[in-house]
ZANUTI-563177 format. One record per residue (C-alpha): y, z, x; residue in one letter. Coordinates in steps of 0.02 Angstrom, whole numbers, plus 50000, padded with zeros to 5 digits. Layout:
<nodes>
YZXA;...
</nodes>
This chain:
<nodes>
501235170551907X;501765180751755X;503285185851818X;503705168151877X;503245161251679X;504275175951610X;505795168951684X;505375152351645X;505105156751473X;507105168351491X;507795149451549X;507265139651398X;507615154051275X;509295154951342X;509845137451301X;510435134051117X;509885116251093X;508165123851049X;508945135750903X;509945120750846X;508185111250817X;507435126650750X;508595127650602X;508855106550589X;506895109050573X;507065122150435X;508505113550338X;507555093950364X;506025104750287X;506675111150130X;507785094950096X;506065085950101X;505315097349983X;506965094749865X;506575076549853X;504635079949828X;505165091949684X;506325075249599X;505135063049625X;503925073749527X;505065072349397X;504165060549274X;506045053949210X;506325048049393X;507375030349423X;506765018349267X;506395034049139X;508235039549071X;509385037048960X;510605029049087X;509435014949144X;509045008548964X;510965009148923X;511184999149065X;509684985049020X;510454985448843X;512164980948901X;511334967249015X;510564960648818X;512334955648791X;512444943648943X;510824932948913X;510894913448843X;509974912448691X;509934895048678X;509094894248840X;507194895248857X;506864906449008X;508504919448962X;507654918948793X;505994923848874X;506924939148998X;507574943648821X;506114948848746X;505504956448896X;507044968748920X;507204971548729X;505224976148717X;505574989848838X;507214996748779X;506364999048587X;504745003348649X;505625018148746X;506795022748582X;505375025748503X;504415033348615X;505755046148666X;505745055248505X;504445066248586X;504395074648756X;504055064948896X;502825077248955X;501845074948771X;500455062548735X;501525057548577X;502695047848719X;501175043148826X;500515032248672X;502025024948611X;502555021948777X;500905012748836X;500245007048676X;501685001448562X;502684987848671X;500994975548619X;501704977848434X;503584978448483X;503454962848591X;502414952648445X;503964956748348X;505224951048458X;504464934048493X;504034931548300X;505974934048270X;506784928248432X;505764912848509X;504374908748343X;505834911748214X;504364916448098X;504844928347969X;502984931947916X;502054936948108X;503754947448106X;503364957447964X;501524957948021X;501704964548178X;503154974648097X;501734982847999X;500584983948126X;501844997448245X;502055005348065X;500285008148038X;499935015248247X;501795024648226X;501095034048069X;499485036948161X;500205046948296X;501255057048179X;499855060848051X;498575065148204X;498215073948368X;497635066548521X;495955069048501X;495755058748359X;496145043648491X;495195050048603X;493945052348493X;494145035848428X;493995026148564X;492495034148613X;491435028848457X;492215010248511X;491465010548667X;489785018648614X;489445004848503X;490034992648624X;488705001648755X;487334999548629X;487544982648581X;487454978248768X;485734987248777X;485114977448622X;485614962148737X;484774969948878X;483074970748776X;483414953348729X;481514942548805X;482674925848827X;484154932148935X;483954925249107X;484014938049270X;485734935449317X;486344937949123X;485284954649125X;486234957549333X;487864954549219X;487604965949076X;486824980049175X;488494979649296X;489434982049119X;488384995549066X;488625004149215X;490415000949191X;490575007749009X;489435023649051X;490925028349190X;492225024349047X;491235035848922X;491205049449079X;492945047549098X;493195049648890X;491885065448880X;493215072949017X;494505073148902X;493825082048775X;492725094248859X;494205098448971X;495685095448848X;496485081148949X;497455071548826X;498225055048858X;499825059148955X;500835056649113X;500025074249196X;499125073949342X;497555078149257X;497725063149161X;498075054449293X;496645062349366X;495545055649254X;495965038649256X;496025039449466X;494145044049381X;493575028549286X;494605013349375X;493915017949541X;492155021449490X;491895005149397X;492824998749570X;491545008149687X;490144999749564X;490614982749629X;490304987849827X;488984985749909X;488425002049985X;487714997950154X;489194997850266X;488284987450400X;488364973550280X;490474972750301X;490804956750398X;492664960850363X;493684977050418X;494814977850284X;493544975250154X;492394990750227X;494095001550234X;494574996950044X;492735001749998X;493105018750086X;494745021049982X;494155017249843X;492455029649880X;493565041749935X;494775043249774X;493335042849652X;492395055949728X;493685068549752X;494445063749576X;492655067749487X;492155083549604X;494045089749545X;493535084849366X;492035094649378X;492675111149449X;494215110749363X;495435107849491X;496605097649404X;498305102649475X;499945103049349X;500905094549509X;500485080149595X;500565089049752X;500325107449782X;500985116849912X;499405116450020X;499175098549986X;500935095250085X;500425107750223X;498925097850244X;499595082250254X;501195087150367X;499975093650503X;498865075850492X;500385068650564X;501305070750724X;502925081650659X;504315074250737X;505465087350774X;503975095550865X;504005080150979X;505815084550997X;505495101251046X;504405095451186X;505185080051253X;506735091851259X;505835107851370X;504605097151474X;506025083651506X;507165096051573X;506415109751640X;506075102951814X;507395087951801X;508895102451778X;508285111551944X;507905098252038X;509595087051976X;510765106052010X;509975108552176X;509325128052092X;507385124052146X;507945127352332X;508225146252275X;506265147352201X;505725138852354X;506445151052475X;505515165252410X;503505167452442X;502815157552312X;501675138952332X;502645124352250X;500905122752147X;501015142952072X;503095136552042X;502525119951950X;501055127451859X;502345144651778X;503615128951742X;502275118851620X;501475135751542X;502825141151501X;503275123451423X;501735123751331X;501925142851265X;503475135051200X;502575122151119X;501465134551034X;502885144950960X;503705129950891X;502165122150823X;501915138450726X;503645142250684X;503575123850603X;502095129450508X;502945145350429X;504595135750396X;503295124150295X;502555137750205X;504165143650160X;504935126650097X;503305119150004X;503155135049903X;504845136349855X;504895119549800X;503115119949732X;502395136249704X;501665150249807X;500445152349691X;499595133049711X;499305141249889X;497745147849803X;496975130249764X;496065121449922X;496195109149999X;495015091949937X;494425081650079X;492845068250097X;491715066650208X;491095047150247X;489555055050370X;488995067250240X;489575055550085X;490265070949977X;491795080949936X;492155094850050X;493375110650013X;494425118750144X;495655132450150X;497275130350202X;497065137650388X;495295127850408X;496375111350337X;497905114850430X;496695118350611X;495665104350596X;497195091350584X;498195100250719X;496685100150838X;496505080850798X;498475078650857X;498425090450994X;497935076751133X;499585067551088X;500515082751112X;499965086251260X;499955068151353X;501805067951272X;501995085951364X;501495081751511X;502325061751541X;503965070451495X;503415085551621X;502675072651744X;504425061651733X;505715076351752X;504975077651928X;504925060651968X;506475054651923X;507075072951940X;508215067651801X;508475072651643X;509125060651561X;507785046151620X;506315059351589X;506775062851416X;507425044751361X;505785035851418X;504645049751346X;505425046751183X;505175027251200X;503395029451224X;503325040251069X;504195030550956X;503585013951033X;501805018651013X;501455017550836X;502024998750866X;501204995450996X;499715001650924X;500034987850756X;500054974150871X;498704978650979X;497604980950790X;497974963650766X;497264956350922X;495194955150973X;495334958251156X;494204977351140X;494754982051316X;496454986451230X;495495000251145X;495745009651286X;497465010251282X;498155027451305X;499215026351144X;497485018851050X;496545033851098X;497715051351086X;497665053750905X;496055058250828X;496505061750651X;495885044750599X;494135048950640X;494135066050559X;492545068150433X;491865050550490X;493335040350454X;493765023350519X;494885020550671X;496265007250639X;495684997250771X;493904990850767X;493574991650927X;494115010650961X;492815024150978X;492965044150935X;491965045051118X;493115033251216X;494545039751131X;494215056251200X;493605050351377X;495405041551376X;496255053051318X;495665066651460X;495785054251585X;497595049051532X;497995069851532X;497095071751693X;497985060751785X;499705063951750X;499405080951785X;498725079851963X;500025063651992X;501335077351945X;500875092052069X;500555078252195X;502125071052175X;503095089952189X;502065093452329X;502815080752447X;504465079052358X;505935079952469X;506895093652399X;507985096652554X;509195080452473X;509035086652291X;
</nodes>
């Protein structure tokens, strides 16, 4: 048996299709991490130079004497002063942040005063009023905001308690109050952050971090928490999001995990192995597809036939050595990963680990790479291997190449479809469609299938079933194949 996989293995190593993929893969890879590296770039499409030149030529072309022109106007020259202004600083500074976010209110007042209200005076008010916030920022640091708007809300919290104490409010005015309480408490949280921490208003992602932090807690305030209670699917699964990106945002808060990138290198390791990798797919279709199609379809099988071996122990060297294959790949797609993320992230956000949650134990869990990376690729590995063996299964069937690898693929890239449309329907004995039932990564730490109707336990009965069958169909099939014709 060894000696029969060796030379199966010598076969596929020989052709060069499979180095051709292997360094597509790695060039695809580090091209993806490229783009990842611009689009972390906080100028990005509608933050340069260029794109304001171009709104302020467009200015030029608008009717003033017409109402809604006049209206786009004001819009388009609110954003090309707010961002004159606000560029005098680094975009990276919270100096741009404010102007950016704050100063348009003031800017657009202005414009309307002079361009729509002809009014000379709300000009010069709200003229005043940009003056006044513009001389803030220079004359302070960001704490003083910060700072600021935390003594705001703090006596905004305690006049709401004062109501609260009020005998004459009624039980749904004291409901309503308490849910804005509750509200303003996350809002302070989110304001303590920033200057315990040193997270000043800005487009990092620990700012961003922060307010991931306060919008989706007052958000997870508003849902109920029994999940039985969910007539509606797509309610219960925004409840989860929304659960999901609080929690991890306030247990990164807490242990100071705020990452300078959006993504870190693990984070796109982590996520690459959630999904099926395409070129991996490739890979398989491509060895599993041909392997027994080439023999059969060249008439070279009859020379492995003639010599003492079962057509079982020929079969069985043909798909282990298809799935050693596999193997190598999968990990050689791993290390090109590592490679390209940390080059285009950083080696050292390796380091950092991985933030998942966990809906069955309702907290935050932290992985390592490896343990991240494992768990995803076990989740994934039953679609692998039903791909595998169909494509394995079809090469001796149709003992074409061609057909075995052009139908596998169709199933692949069919399913995903297939799988919408079935979401949409209510018939549950669809749930055990094979398709419905060989990827497990949407049930990983208690998650929600996409379908209602699907099960983690049916999903795996399928899923064996579906494996099981095409594997036994196959050495049936070989068994009583006529290869004398081949």
């Amino acid at each position: 048996m060894i000696k029969l996989v060796k030379n199966e293995l010598s076969k596929i190593f020989h052709k060069k299709a499979i180095y051709i993929i292997a360094i597509i893969t790695a060039a695809f890879t580090l091209l993806s991490t490229f783009v990842i590296g611009l689009a972390e770039d906080v100028d990005m499409l509608f933050e340069n130079d260029q794109y304001y030149d171009l709104l302020e030529k467009q200015l030029k072309q608008y009717d003033l004497n017409d109402v809604d022109e006049l209206e786009w106007y004001v819009e388009d020259k609110t954003s090309i002063d707010t961002y004159k202004i606000a560029k005098e600083y680094d975009k990276d500074s919270w100096q741009y942040y404010m102007l950016s976010t704050n100063a348009s209110e003031y800017i657009k007042n202005m414009n309307k005063a002079k361009y729509i209200e002809k009014n000379d005076e709300l000009y010069e008010e709200a003229l005043n009023k940009l003056n006044e916030f513009v001389k803030e920022i220079k004359d302070n640091d960001w704490t003083y905001f910060v700072s600021k708007e935390k003594i705001d809300t703090e006596e905004t919290l305690d006049n709401l308690k004062k109501q609260l104490n009020d005998k004459d409010i009624t039980e749904q005015e004291k409901s309503s109050i308490e849910k804005e309480i509750a509200s303003i408490n996350i809002k302070l949280q989110g304001l303590n952050y920033r200057l315990d921490k040193k997270i000043p208003y800005s487009y990092s992602n620990a700012s961003n971090l922060v307010e991931e932090f306060v919008n989706n807690g007052i958000l997870y305030l508003g849902y109920n928490k029994d999940e039985d209670s969910y007539i509606s699917r797509d309610e219960l699964l925004e409840k989860r999001n929304v659960e999901k990106t609080y929690f991890i945002a306030k247990y990164k808060l807490d242990n100071n995990i705020e990452k300078d990138r959006h993504y870190s290198a693990g984070d796109l390791m982590f996520q690459d192995s959630s999904a099926t990798i395409m070129f991996v797919v490739v890979v398989i279709v491509m060895i599993a597809g041909t392997i027994m199609g080439e023999e059969l379809s060249k008439g070279t099988i009859k020379q492995l036939l003639l010599r003492p071996h079962k057509r079982s122990k020929i079969l069985l060297s043909k798909y282990i050595a298809t799935l050693i294959v596999f193997v190598l790949f999968l990990l050689y797609y791993e290390l090109v990963s590592f490679i390209s993320y940390g080059i285009g992230t950083s080696f050292q956000s390796y380091s950092m680990p991985v933030i998942t949650y966990s809906f069955t134990a309702h907290q935050v869990i932290e992985l390592n790479l490896i343990q991240g990376i494992s768990i995803n690729l076990v989740s994934v590995l039953p679609e692998y291997l039903i791909i595998l063996t169909l494509a394995f299964f079809l090469s001796v069937v149709a003992s074409s190449n061609g057909l075995a690898v052009t139908i596998s693929f169709l199933v692949y890239f069919f399913a995903s479809i297939i799988n919408g449309l079935i979401s949409m329907t209510n018939y549950k004995i669809l749930s055990i469609f094979p398709t419905m039932c060989w990827n497990f990564n949407e049930y990983l730490f208690g998650g929600l299938p996409s379908y209602k109707y699907a099960s983690l336990p049916v999903s795996i009965i399928v899923s064996i079933v579906t494996f099981l069958l095409l594997f036994i169909t196959t050495f049936i099939v070989f068994k009583h194949k006529d290869i004398k014709n081949q």
